[in-house]
N, C-alpha and C positions, 0 to 999 in steps of 0.2 A: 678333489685334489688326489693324485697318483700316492699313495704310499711307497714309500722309501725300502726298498727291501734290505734286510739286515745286511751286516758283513759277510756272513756265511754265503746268501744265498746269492752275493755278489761273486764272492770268490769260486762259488762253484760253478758261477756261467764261464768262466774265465777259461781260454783254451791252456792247458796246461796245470786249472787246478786237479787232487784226485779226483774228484767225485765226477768231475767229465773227464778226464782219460779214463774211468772205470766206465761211459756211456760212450767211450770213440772205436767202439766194435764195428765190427763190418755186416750188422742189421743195421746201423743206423741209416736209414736208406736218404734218400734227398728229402720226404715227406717232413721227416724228423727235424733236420737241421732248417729247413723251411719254418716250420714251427718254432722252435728257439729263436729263429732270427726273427720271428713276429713278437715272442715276448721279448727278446731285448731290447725291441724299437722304446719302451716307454723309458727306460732306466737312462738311454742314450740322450734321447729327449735332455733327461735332467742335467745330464753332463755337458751339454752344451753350453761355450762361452758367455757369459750377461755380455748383452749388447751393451756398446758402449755409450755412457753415457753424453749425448750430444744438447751444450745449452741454445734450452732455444731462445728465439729475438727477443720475447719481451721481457723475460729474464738479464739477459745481456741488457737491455736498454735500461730494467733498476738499477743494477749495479752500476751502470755508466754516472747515474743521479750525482754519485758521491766525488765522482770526479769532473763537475761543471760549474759555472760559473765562478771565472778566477778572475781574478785581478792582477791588471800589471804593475810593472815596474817599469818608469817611461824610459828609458832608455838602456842600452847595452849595457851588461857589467863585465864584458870583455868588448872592447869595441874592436871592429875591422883594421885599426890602426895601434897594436898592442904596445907599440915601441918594446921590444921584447930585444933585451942587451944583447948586440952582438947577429940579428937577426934585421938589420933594417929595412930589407925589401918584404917582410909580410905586410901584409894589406887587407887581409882578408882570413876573418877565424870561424871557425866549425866542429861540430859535433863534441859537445861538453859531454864527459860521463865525471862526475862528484862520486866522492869517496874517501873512505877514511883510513890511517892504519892504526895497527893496534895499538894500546896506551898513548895515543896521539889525538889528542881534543881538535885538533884543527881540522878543517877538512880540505881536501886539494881536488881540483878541475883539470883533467885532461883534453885538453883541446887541439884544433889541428890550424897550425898556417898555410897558407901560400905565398910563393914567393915570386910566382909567375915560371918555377921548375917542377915545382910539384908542391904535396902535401909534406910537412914533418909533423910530429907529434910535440908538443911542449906541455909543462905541468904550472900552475899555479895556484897560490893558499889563500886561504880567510878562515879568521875569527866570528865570522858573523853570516856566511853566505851571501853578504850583500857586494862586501869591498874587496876584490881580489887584487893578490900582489905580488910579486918577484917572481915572475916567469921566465920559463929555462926549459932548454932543450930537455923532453922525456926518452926520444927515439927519433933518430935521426933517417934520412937516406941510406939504402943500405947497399951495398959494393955495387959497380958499372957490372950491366950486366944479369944480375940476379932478378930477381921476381920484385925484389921489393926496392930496388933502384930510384923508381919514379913516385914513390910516397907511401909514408908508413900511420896508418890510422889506428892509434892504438885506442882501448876503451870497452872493452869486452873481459871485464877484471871476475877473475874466481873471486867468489865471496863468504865471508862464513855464512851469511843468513839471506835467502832469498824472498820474506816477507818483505812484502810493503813497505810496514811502517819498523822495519829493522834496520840500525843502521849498515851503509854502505862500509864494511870493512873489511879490508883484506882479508884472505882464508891464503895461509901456507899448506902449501901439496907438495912434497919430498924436499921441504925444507927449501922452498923458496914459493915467492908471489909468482901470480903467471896472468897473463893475458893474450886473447884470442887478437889480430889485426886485421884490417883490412890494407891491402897492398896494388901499388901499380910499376910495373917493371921498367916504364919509361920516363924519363922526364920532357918537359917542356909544356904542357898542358897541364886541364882540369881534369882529372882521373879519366887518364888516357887507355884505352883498353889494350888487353881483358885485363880484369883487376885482377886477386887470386886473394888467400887468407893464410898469414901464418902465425907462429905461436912465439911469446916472446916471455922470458923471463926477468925476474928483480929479487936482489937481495935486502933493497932500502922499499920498494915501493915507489923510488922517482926518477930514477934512471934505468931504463929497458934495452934487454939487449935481445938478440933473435935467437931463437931456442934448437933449430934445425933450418938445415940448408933448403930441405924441400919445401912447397908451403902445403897447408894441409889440408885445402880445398884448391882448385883450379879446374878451368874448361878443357882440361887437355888428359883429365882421370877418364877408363871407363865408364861409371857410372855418373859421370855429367847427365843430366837430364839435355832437352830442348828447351825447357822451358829457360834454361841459365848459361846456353850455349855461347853466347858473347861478351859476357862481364859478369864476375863475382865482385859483391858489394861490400858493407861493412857487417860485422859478424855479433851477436849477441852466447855471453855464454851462463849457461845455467848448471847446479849439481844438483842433482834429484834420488836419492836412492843408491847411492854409489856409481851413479851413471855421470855423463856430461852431456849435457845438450848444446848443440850450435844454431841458433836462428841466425840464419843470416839472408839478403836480399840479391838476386841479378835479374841478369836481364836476356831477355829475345830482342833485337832492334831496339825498339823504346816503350818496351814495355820491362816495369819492374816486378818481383812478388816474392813471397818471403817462403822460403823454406825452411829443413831442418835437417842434419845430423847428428849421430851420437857415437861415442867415444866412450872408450872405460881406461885411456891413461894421459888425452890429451893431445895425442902426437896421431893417431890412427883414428879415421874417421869414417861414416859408413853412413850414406844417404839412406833419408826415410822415403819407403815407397811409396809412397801418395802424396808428398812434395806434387805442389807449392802446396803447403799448409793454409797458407791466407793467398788468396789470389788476386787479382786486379781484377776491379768492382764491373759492373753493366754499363752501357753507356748515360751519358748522364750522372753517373754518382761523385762521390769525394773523392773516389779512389780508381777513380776508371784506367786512369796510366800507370800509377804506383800503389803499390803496398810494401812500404820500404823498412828496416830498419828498425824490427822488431825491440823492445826492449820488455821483458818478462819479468813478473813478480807474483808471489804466492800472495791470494787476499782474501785469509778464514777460510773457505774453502772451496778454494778455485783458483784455477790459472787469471790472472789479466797481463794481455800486451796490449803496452803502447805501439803506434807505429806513426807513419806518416801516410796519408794518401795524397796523391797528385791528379787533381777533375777539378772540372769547373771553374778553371781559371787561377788556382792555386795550390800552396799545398797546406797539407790542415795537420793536427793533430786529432788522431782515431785511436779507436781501442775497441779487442777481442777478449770475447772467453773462453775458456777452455776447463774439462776438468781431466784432463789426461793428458797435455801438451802435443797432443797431435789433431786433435777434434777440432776446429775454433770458429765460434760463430760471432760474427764480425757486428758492431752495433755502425749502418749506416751513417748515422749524424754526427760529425767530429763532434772534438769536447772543446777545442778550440779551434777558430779560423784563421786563416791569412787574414790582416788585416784587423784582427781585434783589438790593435794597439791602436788608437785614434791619430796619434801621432804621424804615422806612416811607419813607424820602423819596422811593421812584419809585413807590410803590402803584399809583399809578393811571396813570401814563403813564410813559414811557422811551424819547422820539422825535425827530426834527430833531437828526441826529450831525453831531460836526464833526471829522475824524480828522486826526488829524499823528501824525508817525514823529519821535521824540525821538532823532538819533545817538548824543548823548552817555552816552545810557544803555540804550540798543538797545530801544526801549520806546516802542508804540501808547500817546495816547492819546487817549480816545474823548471830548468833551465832547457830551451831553447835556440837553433840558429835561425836568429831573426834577420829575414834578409828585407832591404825595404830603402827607404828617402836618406839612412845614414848608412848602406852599404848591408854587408853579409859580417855580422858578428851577434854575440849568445846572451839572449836575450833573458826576461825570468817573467813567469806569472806565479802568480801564488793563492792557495785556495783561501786564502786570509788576509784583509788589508793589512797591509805594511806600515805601522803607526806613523813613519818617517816619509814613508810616498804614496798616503791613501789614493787612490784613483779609482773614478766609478766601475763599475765590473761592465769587463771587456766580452764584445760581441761574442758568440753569442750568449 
């Protein structure tokens, strides 16, 4: 092993310490500085960045252990038909993010309707995670015209604490709640393209309003990649070190995959250059069409995202690790499938997770859009039978 040369004799290689401008005469011929630059090779060596560190498979496939085999809950706890006052054309609910605010024991579900115009955003509560109730608009349509016109997907919530097993609770930044969106600027369809992302603000935590007229991702920026040249998706957001992170999903044609930007106020945002982060799988895999929809958590020490893949006939719930939020080595095998509900009610999808850690009962639970034999509404597995809805543990 190379010894360390003191301070001194660092600072003296240094062009501009004395003791080399007392040696930058005009003997120093080429021979000389040839020589120096042969001893500096070792010290340089040491100064060289630690490679980062990248988890590999079998590593990722332990940690995945502690996030399988769940059990469901047979049926929706938001169904496709929410009778939501004042809203009686939705039919159809999607992407749950849970969460709590501060001094506030309950905890509230943002989810998304359709109404056959597009997406709106609405909020509803429980005492218990199981029974949810009085649901009401969170974020509405937003002016003719704009970016966010044709649907507003809120659910990308700053958080105080981004472990795991932390609870979901709002974190105020300049004195107000904030959230990342996913947006589509036209109506009359199912996220009709390009989508785009913008930023929206709350003073209560249950009514959102839009933070800036621009949105803060679209395919129409500079630095848009190809890989997301035709539809920006729904957005996950994370704080790390006084930084902000965006995972969020688009698309080429019909393929989806999950990238990243970062941000230091929330409004100004700056793609990572080696986007897609998680990429769409090889042919044959879970995730050969999609890697959607990241949702990121700190766990002891390491990154884990949830996502969704779309292969093989369906779409699944997957998970990455990471120990740097840019590196992510992806564990092949979903944790759950389409179809793990015997039932039918996740047949055909089982995607866009919203996980909270239950103290009271030491108990994941995973809220999902179960799409299946009763339609597309948010389904729940849970890493722990449900004393009130035990059911055998769901494939796989």
């Amino acid at each position: 092993m190379k010894a360390v040369p003191n301070s001194d004799s660092i600072e003296s290689l240094q062009l501009g310490h004395p003791k080399m401008r007392e040696a930058s005469t005009p003997t120093m011929n080429r021979t000389t500085i040839l020589v120096v630059s042969i001893l500096l090779l070792p010290w340089c060596n040491q100064a060289e960045v630690t490679p980062t560190p990248v988890v590999d498979l079998q590593t990722a496939q332990d940690w995945s252990k502690a996030f399988r085999n769940w059990h469901y809950h047979p049926d929706h706890v938001i169904s496709a038909d929410p009778k939501i006052p004042g809203f009686p054309d939705v039919h159809m609910t999607d992407v749950p993010t849970v969460y709590q605010r501060p001094g506030d024991s309950r905890w509230y579900m943002t989810f998304i309707g359709f109404d056959g115009k597009g997406y709106q955003s609405f909020v509803a509560e429980s005492s218990d995670l199981l029974h949810w109730h009085s649901p009401r608009l969170a974020m509405g349509f937003g002016p003719e015209g704009e970016f966010d016109h044709g649907g507003v997907v809120l659910g990308a919530f700053l958080y105080e604490d981004y472990d795991i097993q932390a609870p979901r609770t709002l974190k105020r930044f300049q004195d107000k709640y904030w959230s990342l969106y996913g947006a589509y600027p036209r109506q009359g369809g199912y996220e009709l393209r390009p989508g785009y992302e913008g930023l929206a603000w709350s003073e209560d935590g249950l009514s959102w309003t839009r933070a800036q007229d621009e949105p803060i991702l679209s395919v129409f920026q500079p630095d848009c990649g190809a890989w997301e040249k035709d539809c920006i998706y729904q957005p996950w957001l994370v704080e790390h070190h006084d930084r902000f992170y965006n995972f969020y999903n688009a698309a080429n044609g019909g393929i989806e995959q999950l990238g990243m930007a970062e941000s230091s106020d929330l409004r100004t945002w700056k793609r990572y250059s080696g986007n897609p982060v998680i990429p769409h799988g090889p042919d044959g895999s879970f995730n050969q069409n999609f890697s959607s929809d990241g949702k990121v958590y700190w766990d002891r020490d390491h990154w884990v995202m949830f996502f969704f893949g779309v292969g093989r006939g369906g779409a699944h719930v997957m998970a990455a690790y990471a120990k740097d939020l840019r590196h992510w080595t992806v564990d092949p095998d979903p944790l759950y499938r389409s179809g793990g509900n015997p039932s039918g009610l996740d047949s055909q999808y089982a995607h866009k997770v919203s996980l909270i850690w239950n103290p009271a009962n030491e108990t994941y639970y995973m809220f999902y859009n179960a799409v299946g034999n009763k339609g597309r509404g948010i389904g729940l597995i849970t890493s722990k039978p449900l004393p009130a809805t035990d059911k055998p543990i769901a494939r796989p």
